[in-house]
MIDOSE-1310 file (N, C-alpha, C; in nm, 2 decimals, decimal comma, always signed):
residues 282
xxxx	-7,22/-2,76/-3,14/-7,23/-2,70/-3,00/-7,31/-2,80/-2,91; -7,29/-2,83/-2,79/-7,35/-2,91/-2,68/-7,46/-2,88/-2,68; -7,54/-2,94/-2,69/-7,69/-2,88/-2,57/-7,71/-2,96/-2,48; -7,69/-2,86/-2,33/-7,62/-2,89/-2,23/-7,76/-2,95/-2,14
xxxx	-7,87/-2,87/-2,23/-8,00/-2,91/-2,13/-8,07/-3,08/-2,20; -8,04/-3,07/-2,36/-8,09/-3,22/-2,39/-7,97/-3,28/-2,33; -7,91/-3,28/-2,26/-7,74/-3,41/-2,20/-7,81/-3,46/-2,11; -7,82/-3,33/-2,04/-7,84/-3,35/-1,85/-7,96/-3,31/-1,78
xxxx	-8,02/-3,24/-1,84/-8,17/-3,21/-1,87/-8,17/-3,10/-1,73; -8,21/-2,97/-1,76/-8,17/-2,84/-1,69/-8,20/-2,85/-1,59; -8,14/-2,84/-1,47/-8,20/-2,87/-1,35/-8,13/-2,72/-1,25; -8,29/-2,65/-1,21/-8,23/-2,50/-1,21/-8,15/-2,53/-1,03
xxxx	-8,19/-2,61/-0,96/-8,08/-2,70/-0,81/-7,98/-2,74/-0,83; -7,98/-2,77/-0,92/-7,80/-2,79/-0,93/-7,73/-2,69/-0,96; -7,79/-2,62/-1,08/-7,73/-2,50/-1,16/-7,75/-2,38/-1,08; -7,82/-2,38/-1,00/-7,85/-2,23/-0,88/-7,67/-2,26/-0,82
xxxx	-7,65/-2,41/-0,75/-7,53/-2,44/-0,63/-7,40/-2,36/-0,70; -7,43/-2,43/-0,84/-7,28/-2,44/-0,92/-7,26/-2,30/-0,93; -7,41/-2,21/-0,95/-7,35/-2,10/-1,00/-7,30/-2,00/-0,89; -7,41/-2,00/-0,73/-7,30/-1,97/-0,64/-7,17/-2,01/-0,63
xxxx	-7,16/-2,12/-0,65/-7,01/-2,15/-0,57/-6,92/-2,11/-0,71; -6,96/-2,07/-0,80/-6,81/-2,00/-0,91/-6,83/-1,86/-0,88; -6,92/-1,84/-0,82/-6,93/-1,70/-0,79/-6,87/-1,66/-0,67; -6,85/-1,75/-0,58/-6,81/-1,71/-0,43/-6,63/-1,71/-0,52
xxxx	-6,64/-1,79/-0,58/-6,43/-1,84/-0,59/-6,40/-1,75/-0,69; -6,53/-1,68/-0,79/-6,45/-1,63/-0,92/-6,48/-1,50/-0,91; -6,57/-1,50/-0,88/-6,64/-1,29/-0,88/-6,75/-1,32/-1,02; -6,73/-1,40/-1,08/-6,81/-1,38/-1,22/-6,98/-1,45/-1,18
xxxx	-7,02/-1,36/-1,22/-7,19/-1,38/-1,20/-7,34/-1,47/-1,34; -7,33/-1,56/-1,32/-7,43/-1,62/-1,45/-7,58/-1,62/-1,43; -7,58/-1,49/-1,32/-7,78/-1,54/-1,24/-7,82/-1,46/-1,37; -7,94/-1,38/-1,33/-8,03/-1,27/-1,43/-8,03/-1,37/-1,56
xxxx	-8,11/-1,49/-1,62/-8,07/-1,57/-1,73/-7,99/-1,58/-1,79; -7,88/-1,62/-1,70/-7,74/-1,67/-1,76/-7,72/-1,81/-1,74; -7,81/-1,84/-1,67/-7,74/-2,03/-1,64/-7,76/-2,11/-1,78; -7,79/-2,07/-1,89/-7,79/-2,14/-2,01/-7,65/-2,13/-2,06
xxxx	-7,60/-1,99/-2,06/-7,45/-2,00/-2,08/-7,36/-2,04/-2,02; -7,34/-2,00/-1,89/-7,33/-2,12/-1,81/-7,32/-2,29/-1,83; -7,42/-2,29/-1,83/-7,41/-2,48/-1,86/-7,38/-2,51/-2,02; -7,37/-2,45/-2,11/-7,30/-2,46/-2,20/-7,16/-2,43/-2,20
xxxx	-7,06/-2,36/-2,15/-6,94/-2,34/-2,10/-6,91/-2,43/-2,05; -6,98/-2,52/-1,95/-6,92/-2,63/-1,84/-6,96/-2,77/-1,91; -7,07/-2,78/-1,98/-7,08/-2,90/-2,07/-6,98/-3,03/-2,09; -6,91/-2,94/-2,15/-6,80/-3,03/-2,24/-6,67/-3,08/-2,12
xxxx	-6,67/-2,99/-2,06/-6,58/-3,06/-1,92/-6,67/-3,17/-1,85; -6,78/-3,11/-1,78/-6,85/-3,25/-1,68/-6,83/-3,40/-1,78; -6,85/-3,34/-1,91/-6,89/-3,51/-1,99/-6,75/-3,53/-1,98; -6,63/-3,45/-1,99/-6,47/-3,57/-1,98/-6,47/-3,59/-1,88
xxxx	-6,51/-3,53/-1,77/-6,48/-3,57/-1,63/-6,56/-3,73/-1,60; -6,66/-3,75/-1,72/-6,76/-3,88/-1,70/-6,84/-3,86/-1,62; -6,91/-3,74/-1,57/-7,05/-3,70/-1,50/-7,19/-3,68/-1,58; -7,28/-3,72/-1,50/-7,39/-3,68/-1,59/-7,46/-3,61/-1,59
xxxx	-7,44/-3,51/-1,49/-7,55/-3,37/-1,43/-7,51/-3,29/-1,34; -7,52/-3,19/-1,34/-7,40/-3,06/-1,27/-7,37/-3,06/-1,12; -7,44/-3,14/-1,05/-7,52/-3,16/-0,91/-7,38/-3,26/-0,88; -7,30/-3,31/-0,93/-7,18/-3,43/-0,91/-7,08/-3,29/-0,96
xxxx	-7,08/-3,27/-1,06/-6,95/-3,16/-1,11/-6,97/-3,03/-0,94; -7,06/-2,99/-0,89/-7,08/-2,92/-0,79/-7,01/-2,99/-0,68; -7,03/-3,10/-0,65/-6,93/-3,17/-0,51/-6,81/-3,18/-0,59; -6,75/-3,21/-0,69/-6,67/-3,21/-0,69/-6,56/-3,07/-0,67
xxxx	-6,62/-3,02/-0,73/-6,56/-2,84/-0,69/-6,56/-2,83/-0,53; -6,65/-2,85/-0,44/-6,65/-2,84/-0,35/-6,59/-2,88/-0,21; -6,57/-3,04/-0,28/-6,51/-3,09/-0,19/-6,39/-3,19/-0,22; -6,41/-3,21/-0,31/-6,30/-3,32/-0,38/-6,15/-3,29/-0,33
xxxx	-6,08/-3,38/-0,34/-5,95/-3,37/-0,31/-5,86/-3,31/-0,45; -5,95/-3,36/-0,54/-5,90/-3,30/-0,69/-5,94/-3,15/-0,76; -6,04/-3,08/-0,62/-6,09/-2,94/-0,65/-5,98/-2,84/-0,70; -5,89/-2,83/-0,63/-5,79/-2,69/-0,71/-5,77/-2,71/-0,81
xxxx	-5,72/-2,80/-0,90/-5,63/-2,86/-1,02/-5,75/-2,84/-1,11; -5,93/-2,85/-1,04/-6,02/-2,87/-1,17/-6,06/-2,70/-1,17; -6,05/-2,64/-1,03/-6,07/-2,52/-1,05/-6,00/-2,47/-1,18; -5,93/-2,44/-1,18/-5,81/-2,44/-1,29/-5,86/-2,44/-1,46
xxxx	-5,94/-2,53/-1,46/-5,96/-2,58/-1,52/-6,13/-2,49/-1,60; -6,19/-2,47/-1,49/-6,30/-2,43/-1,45/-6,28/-2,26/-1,51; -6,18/-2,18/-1,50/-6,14/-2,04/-1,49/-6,08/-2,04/-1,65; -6,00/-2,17/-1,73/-5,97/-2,17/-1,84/-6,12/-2,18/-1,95
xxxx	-6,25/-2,22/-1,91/-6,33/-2,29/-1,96/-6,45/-2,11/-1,96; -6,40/-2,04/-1,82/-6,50/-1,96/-1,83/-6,46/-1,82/-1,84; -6,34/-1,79/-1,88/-6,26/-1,69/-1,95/-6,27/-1,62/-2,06; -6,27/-1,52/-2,06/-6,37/-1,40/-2,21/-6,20/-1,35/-2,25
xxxx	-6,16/-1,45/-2,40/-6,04/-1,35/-2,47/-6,06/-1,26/-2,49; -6,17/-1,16/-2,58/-6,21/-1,07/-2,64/-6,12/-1,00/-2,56; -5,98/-0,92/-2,68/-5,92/-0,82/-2,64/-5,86/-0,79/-2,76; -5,79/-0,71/-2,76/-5,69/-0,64/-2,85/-5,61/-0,53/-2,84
xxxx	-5,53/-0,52/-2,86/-5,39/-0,41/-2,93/-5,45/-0,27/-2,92; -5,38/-0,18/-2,83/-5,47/-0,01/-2,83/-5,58/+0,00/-2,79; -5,66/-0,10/-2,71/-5,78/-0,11/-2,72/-5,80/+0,04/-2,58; -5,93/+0,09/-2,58/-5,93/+0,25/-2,51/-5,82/+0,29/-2,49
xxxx	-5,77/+0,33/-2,59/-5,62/+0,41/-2,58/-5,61/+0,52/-2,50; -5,73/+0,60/-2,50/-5,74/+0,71/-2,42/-5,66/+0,72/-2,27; -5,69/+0,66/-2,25/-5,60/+0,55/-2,09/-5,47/+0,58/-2,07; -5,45/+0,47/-2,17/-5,32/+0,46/-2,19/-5,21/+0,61/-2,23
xxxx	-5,27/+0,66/-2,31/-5,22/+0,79/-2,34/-5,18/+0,92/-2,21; -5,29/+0,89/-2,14/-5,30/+0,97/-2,04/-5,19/+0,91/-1,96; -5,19/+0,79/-1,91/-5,03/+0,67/-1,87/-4,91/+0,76/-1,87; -4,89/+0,78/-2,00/-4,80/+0,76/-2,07/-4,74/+0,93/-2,04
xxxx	-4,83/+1,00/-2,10/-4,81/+1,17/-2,11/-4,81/+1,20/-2,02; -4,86/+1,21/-1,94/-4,93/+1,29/-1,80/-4,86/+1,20/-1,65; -4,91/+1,05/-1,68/-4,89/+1,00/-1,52/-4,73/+0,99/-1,49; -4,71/+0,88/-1,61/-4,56/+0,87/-1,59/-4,46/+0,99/-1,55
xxxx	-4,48/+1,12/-1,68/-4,39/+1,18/-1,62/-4,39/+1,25/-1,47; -4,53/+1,27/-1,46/-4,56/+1,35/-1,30/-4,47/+1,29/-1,20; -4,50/+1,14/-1,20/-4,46/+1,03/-1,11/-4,28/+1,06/-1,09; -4,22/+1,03/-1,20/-4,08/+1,06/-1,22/-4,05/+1,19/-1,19
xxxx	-4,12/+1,28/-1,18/-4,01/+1,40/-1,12/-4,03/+1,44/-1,00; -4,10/+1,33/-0,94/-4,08/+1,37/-0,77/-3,94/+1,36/-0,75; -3,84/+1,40/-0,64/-3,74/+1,41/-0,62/-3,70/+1,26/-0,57; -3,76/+1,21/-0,54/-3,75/+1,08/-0,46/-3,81/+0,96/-0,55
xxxx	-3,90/+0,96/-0,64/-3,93/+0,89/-0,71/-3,88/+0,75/-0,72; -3,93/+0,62/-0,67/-3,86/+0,49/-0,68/-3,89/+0,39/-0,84; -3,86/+0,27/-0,83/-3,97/+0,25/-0,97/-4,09/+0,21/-0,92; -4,15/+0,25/-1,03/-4,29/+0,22/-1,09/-4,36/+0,12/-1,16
xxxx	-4,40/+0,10/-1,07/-4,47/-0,04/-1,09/-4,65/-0,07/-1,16; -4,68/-0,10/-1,25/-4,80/-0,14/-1,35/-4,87/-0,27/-1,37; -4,96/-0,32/-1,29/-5,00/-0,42/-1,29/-5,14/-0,41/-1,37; -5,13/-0,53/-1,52/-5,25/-0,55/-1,55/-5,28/-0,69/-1,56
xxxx	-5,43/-0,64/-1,48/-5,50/-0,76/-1,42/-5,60/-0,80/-1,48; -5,61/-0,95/-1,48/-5,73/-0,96/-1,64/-5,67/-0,98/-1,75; -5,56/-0,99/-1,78/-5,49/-0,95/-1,92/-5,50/-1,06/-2,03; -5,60/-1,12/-2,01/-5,60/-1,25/-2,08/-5,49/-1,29/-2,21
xxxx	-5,48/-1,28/-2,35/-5,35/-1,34/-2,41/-5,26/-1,24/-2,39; -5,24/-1,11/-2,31/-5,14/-1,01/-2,29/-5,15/-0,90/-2,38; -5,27/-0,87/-2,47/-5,26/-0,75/-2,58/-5,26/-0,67/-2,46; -5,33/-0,61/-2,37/-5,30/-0,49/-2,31/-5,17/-0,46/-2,22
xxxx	-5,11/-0,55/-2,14/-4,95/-0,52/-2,10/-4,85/-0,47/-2,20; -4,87/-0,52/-2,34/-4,80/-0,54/-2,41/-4,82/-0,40/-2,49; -4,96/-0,34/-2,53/-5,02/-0,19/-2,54/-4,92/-0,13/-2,46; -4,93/-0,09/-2,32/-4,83/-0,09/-2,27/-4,68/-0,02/-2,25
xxxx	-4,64/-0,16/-2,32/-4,52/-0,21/-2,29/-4,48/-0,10/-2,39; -4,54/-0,12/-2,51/-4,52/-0,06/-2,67/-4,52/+0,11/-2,64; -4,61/+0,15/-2,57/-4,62/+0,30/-2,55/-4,57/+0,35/-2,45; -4,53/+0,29/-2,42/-4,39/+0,37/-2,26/-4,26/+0,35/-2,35
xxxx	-4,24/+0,24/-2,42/-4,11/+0,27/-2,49/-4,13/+0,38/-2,60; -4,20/+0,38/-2,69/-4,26/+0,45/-2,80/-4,21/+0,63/-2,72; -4,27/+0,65/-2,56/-4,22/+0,77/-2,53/-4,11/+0,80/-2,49; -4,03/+0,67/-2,49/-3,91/+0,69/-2,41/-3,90/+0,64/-2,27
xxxx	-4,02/+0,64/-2,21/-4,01/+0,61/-2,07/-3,97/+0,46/-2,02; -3,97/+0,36/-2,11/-3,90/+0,22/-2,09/-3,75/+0,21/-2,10; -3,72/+0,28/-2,17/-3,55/+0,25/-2,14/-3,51/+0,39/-2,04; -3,58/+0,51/-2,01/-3,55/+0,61/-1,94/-3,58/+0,56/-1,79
xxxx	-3,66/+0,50/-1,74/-3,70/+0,52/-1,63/-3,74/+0,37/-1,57; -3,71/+0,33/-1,47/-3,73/+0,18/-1,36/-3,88/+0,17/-1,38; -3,89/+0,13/-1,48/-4,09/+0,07/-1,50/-4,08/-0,07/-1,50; -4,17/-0,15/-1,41/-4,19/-0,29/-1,41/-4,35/-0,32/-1,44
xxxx	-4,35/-0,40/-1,52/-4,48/-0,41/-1,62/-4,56/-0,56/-1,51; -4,65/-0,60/-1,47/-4,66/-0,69/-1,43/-4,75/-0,78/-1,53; -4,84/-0,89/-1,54/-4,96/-0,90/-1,60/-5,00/-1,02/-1,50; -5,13/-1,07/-1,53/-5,24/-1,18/-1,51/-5,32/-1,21/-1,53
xxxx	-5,37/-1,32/-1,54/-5,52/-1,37/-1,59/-5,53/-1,47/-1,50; -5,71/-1,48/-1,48/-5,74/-1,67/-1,41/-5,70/-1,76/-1,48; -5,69/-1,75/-1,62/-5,64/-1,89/-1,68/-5,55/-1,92/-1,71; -5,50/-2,01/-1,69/-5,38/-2,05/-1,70/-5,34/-2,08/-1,86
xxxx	-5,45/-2,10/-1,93/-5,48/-2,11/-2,08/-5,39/-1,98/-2,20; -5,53/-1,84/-2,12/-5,45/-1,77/-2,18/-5,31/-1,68/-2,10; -5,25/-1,73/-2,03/-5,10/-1,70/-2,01/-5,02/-1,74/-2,07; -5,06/-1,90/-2,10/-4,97/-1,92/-2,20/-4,98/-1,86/-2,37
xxxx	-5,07/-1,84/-2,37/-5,11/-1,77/-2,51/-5,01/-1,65/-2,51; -4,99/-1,55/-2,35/-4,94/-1,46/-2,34/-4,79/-1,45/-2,37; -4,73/-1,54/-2,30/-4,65/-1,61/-2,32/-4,52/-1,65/-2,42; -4,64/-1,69/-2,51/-4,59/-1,74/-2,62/-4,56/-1,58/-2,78
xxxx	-4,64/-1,51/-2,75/-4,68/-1,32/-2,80/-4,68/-1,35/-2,94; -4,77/-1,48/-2,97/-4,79/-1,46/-3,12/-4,96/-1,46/-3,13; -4,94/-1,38/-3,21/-5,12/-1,29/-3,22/-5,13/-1,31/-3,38; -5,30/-1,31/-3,41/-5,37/-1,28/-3,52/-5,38/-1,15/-3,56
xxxx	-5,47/-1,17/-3,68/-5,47/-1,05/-3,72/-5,57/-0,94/-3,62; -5,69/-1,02/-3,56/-5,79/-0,96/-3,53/-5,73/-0,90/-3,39; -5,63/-0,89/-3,36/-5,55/-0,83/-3,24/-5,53/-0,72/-3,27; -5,51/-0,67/-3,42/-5,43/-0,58/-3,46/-5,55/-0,49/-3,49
xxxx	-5,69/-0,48/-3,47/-5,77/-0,42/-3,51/-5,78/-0,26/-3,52; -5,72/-0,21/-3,38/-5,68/-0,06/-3,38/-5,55/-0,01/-3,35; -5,47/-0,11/-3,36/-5,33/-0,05/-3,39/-5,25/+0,04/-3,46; -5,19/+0,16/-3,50/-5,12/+0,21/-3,59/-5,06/+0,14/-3,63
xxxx	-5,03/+0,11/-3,77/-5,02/+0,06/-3,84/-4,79/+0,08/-3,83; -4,82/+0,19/-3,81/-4,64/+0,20/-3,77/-4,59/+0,15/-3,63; -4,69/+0,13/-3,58/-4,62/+0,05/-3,44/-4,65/-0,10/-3,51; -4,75/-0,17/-3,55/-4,73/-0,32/-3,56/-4,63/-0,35/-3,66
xxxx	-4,58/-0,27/-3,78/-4,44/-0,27/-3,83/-4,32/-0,28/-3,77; -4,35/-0,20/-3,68/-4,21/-0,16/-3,55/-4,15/-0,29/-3,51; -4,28/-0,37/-3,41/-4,26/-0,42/-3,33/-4,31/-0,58/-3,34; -4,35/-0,59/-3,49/-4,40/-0,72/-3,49/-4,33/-0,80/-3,61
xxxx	-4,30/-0,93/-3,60/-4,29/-0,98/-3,73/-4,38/-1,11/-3,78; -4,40/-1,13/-3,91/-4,46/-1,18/-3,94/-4,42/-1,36/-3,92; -4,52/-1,46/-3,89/-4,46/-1,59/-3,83/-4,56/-1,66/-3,90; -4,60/-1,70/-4,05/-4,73/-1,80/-4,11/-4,81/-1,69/-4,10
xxxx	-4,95/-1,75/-4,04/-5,05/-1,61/-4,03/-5,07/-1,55/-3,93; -4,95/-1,56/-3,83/-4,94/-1,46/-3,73/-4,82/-1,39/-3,72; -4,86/-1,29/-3,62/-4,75/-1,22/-3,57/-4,64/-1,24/-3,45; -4,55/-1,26/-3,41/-4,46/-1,27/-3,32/-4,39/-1,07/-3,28
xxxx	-4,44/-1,05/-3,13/-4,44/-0,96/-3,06/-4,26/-0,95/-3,07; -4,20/-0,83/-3,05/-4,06/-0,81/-3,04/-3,99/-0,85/-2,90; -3,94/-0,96/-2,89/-3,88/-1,03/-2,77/-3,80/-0,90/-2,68; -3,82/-0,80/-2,76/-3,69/-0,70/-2,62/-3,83/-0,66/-2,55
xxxx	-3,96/-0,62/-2,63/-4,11/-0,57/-2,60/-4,16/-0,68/-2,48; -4,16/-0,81/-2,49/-4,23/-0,91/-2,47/-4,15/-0,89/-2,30; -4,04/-0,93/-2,32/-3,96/-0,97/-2,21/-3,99/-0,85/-2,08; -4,04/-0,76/-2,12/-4,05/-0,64/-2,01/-4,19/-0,68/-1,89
xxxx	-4,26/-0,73/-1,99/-4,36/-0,77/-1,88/-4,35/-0,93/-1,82; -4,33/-0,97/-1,71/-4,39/-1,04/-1,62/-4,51/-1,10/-1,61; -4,48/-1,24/-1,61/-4,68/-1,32/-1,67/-4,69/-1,40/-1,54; -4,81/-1,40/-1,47/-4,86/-1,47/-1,35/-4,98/-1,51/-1,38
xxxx	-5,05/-1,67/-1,34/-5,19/-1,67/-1,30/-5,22/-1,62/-1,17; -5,36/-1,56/-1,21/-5,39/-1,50/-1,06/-5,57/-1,51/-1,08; -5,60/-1,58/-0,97/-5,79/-1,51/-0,97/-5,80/-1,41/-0,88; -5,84/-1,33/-0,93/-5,92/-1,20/-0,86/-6,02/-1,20/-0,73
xxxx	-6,03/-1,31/-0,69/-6,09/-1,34/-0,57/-6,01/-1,41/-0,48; -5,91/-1,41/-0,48/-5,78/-1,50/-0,40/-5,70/-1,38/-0,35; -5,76/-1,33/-0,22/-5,66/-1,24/-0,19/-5,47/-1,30/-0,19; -5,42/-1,44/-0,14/-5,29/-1,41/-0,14/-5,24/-1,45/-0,25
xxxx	-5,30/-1,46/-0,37/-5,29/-1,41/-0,53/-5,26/-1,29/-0,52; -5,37/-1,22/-0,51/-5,33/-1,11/-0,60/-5,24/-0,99/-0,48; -5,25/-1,01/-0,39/-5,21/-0,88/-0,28/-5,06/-0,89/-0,33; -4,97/-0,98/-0,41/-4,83/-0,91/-0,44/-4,84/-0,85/-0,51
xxxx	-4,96/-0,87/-0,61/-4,95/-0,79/-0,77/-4,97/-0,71/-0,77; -5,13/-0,68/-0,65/-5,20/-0,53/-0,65/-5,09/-0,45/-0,57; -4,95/-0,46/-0,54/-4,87/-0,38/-0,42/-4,81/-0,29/-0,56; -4,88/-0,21/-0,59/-4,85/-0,15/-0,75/-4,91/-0,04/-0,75
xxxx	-4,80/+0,12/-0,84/-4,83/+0,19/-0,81/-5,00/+0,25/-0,94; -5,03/+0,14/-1,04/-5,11/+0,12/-1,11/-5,19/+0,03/-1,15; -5,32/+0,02/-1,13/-5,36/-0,08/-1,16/-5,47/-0,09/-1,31; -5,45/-0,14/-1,40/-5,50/-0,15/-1,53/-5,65/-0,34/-1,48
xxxx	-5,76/-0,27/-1,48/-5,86/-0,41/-1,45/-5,94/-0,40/-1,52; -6,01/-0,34/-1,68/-6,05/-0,30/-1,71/-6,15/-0,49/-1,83; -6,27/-0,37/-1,85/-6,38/-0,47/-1,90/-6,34/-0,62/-1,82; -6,39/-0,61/-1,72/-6,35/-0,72/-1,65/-6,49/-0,73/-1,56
xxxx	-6,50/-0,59/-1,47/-6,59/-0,61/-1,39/-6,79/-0,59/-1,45; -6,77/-0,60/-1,61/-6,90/-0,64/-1,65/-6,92/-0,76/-1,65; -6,85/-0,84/-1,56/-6,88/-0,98/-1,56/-6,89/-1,02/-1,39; -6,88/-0,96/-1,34/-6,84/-0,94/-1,18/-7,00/-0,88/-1,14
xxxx	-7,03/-0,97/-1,02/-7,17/-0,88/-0,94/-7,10/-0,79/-0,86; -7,22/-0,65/-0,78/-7,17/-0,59/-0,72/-7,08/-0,61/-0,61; -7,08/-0,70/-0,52/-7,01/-0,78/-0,42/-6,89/-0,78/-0,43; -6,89/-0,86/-0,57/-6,74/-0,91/-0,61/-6,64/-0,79/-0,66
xxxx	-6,73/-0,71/-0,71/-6,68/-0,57/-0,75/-6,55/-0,53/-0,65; -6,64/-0,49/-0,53/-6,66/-0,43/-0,37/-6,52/-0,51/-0,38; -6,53/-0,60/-0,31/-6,43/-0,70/-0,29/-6,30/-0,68/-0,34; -6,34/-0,69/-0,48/-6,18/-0,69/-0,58/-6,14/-0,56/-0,54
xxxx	-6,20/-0,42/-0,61/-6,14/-0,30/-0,54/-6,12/-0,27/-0,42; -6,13/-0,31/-0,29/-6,11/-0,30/-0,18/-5,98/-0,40/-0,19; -5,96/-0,45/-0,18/-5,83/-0,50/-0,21/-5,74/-0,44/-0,26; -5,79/-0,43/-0,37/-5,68/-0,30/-0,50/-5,61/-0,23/-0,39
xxxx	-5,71/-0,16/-0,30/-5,69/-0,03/-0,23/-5,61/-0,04/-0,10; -5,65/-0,15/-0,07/-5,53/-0,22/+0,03/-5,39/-0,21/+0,03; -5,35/-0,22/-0,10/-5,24/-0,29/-0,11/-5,14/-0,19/-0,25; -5,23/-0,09/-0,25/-5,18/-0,02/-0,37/-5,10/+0,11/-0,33
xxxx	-4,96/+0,12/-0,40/-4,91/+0,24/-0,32/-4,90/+0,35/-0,44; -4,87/+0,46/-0,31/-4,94/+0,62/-0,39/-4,87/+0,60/-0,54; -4,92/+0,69/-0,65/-5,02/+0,74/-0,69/-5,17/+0,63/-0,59; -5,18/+0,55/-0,66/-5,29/+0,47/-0,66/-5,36/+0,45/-0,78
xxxx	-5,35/+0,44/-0,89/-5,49/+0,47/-1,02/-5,51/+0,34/-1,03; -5,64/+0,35/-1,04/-5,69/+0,21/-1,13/-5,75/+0,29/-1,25; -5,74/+0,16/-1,33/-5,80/+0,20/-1,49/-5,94/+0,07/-1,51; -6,07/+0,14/-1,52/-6,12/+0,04/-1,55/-6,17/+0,06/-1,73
xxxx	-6,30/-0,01/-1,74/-6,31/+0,01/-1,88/-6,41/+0,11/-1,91; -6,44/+0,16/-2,02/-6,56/+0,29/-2,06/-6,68/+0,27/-2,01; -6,69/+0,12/-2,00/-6,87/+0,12/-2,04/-6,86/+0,08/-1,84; -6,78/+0,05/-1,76/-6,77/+0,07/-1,59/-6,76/+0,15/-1,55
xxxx	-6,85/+0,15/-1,43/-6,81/+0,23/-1,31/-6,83/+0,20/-1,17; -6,76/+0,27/-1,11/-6,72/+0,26/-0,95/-6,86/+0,38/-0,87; -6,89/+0,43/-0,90/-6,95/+0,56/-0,84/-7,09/+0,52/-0,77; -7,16/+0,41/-0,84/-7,29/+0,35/-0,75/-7,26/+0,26/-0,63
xxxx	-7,07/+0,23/-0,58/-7,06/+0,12/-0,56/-6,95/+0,19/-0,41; -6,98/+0,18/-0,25/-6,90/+0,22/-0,18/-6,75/+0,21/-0,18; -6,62/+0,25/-0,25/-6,49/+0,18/-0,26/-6,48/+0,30/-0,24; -6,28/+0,27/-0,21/-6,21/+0,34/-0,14/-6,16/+0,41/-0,28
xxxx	-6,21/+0,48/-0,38/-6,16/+0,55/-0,51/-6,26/+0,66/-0,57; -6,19/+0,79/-0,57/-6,22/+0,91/-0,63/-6,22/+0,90/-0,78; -6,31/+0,94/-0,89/-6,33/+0,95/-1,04/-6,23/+1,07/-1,02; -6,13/+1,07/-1,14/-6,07/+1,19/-1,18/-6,06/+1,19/-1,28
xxxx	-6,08/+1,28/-1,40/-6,07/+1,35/-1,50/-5,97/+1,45/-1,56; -5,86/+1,33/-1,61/-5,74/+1,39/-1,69/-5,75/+1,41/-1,86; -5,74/+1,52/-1,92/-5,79/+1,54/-2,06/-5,87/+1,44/-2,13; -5,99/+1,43/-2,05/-6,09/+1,38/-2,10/-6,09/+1,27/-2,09
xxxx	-6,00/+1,17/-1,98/-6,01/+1,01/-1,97/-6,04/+1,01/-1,82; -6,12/+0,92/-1,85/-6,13/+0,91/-1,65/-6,05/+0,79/-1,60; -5,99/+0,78/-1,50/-5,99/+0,72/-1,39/-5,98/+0,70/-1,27; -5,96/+0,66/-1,17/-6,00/+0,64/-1,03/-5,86/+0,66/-0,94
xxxx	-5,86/+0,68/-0,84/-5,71/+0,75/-0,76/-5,76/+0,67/-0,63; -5,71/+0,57/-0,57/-5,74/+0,55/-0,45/-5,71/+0,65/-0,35; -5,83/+0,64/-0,20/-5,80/+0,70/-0,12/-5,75/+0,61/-0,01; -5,68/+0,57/-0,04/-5,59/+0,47/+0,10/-5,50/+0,44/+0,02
xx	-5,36/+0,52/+0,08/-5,23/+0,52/+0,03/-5,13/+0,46/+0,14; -5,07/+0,35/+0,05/-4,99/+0,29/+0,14/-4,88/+0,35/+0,13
């Protein structure tokens, strides 16, 4: 492991700038003693870049002509995989039983559209993807799966839909049979499964990123915004809400909430799962 402070020797002026300015572009927040993680995360980049203290990696983000391409770069470096297969199913189930078909028997009903945002190597689109067919509703009904992540890293991971084992942690055991085959010590996702979702990079602070994706009648953003200050929160959901057409739901994760935080979304309580229903219906 680097130690980022014997390299460059901690310097809390440089590391204050850097950490605003990923916070202004990313939403993700390292103040409250986080700039140690922080500068351990970026470490190993500033040294290939041939810098020797974060105060030069700082102008370069800032002004460089080479800034977007390292942004990029910067969002693959500071990206949380931790995901998995079924993960709060509870959600999803409610998705599936409850939203979908309500949505479908309006008389007029168009398709339906599912964007999950954050989706880092795609276990949750792909959750998904598995339990709308699983009910029928993927080959019955115009569902368009969307996904995204900041990194461009793990899209391609997404991409590619070969997973470990540690993906499969709460899976039924008759769905990863169904739908998976075995590839060495991984798994390879079922290409008719795979193909249903749509893979984009997108940051979450880039409104003309994400305003095509959020134009969706669901949005899945979940364990995301425990990494997000309140601001950035505000921001991202207000957006959501912009651009999201009726129903409106966002799904976040268990351990978040919206309720301390002024956004345009009602908590609702469907057999015991919560989520959010925007009040601005496009």
């Amino acid at each position: 492991m680097i130690d980022s402070q014997e390299i460059f020797g901690l310097s809390d002026t440089s590391l204050t700038l850097l950490q605003e300015l990923i916070h202004q572009r990313t939403g993700l927040t390292f103040f409250d003693g986080k700039q140690s993680l922080l500068a351990e995360k970026l470490a190993g980049r500033i040294i290939e870049r041939g810098f020797s203290n974060y105060l030069d990696y700082y102008y370069l983000l800032k002004y460089d002509t080479q800034a977007e391409e390292e942004w990029r770069e910067v969002l693959n470096r500071l990206s949380v995989p931790e995901t998995y297969f079924w993960r709060e199913f509870d959600q999803i189930r409610i998705l599936v039983n409850v939203i979908v078909p309500a949505y479908f028997a309006q008389k007029k009903a168009g398709p339906l559209r599912i964007w999950s945002a954050a989706c880092a190597s795609g276990e949750e689109p792909l959750t998904l993807a598995m339990a709308l067919k699983e009910a029928g509703h993927l080959d019955r009904y115009p569902i368009e799966i969307v996904a995204s992540d900041g990194s461009g890293q793990a899209i391609q991971r997404a991409q590619a839909g070969l997973y470990s084992k540690r993906s499969f942690r709460s899976i039924p055991q008759e769905i990863w049979d169904r739908y998976f085959s075995p590839v060495g010590d991984r798994w390879q996702i079922d290409p008719a499964v795979h193909g249903r979702v749509q893979w984009h990079t997108a940051n979450l602070m880039d409104a003309s990123q994400i305003d095509p994706l959020a134009r969706s009648h669901m949005i899945f953003c979940r364990n995301v915004f425990i990494y997000f200050s309140d601001t950035a929160i505000r921001q991202t959901v207000e957006q959501f809400a912009a651009q999201m057409l009726a129903p409106g739901y966002l799904f976040v994760g268990v351990s978040e909430s919206l309720l301390r935080l002024p956004v345009p979304f009602a908590l609702e309580e469907i057999q015991g799962a919560f989520i959010y229903r925007s009040q601005v219906q496009a």
